[in-house]
C-alpha positions in Angstrom: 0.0 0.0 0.0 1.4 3.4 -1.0 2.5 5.9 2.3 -0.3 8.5 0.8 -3.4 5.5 0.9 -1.9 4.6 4.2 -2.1 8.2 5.8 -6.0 8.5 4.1 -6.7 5.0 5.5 -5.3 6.4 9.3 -7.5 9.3 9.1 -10.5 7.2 8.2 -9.7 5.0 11.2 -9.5 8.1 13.6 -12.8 9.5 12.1 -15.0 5.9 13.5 -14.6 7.1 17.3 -14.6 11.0 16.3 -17.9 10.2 14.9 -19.6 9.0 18.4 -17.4 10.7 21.2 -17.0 14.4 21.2 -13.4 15.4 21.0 -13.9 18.8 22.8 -15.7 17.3 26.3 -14.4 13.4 25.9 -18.3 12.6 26.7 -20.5 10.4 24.0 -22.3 12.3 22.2 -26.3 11.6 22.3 -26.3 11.8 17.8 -23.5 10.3 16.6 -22.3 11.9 13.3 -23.1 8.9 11.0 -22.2 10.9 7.2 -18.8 10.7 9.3 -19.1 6.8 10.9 -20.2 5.8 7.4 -18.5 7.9 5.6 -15.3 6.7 7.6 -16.5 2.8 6.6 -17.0 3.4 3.1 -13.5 5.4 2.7 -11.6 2.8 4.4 -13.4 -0.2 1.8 -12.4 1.8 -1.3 -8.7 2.7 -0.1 -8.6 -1.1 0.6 -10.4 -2.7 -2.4 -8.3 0.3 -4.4 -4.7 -0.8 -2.9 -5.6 -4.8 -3.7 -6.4 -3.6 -7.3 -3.2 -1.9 -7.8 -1.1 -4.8 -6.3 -3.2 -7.1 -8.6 -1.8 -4.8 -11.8 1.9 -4.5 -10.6 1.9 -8.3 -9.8 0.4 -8.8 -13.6 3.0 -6.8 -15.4 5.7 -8.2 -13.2 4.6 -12.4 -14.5 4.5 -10.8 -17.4 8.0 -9.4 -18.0 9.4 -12.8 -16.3 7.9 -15.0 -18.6 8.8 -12.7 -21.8 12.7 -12.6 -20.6 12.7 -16.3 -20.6 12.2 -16.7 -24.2 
């Protein structure tokens, strides 16, 4: 995973709790923000299903310069 997707994905982490406890007074907070919980959830599956996908190409284009170089 690239540094930059793993800084976005830290901030989605930090926004779950953000989302229910009120950073200001510590106390839980009586309506949670969910755009922010969900929001959080949803940022954190694309970042994820985003990173697999680009593994997936590198790791194509790498078998694929192996078994060219063999010929």
């Amino acid at each position: 995973m690239d540094k930059y997707l793993t800084v976005l994905l830290i901030f989605m982490v930090v926004g779950i709790p953000i989302a229910w406890v009120s950073p200001m007074t510590g106390e839980i907070r009586e309506q949670p923000l969910l755009p922010l919980f969900y929001g959080s959830i949803g940022g954190m599956i694309v970042i994820l299903f985003y990173s697999g996908y680009k593994d997936k190409k590198e790791r194509q284009k790498i078998n694929a310069k192996r078994k060219r170089s063999k010929k």
